[in-house]
C-alpha positions in Angstrom: 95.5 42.7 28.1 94.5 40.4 31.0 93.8 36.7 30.5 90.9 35.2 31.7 91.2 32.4 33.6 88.7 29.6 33.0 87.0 27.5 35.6 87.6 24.5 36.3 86.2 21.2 34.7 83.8 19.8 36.7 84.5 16.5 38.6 82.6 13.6 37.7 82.0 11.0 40.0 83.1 7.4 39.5 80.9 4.6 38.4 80.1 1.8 40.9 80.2 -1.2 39.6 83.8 -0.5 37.5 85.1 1.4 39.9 86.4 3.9 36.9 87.8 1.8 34.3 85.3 0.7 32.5 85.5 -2.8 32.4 84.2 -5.4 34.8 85.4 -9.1 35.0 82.6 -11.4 33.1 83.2 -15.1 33.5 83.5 -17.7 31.4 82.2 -21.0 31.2 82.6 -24.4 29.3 80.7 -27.6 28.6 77.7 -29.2 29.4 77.6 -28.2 33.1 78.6 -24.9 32.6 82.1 -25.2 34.5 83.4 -21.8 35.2 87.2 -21.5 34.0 88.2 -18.4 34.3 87.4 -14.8 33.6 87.7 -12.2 30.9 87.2 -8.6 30.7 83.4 -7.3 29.9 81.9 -3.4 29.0 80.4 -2.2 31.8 76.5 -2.4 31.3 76.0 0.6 34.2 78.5 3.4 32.3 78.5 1.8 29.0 82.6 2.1 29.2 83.0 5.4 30.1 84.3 5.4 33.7 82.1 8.0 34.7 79.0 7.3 37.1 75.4 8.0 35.5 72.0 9.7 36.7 
């Protein structure tokens, strides 16, 4: 018996604003006037952490 081969997976395009990996840099900020310190890793809002790019 012959196997049937499958196709492949289709390719889905990379999301924007994460370029892929799901997380983009948020920053953060202390005291009164809101001096920014440094940053720390945030969800991306666009793919909601997937990777992959949306309609």
């Amino acid at each position: 018996m012959a196997s049937k081969k499958q196709p492949p997976a289709p390719i889905t395009p990379k999301c924007g604003p994460c370029g892929g990996t799901g997380e983009v840099p948020a920053a953060v900020r202390v005291g009164r006037n809101r001096r920014t310190v440094g940053q720390q890793a945030g969800i991306c809002l666009a793919c909601f952490g997937t990777g992959e790019a949306t309609d």
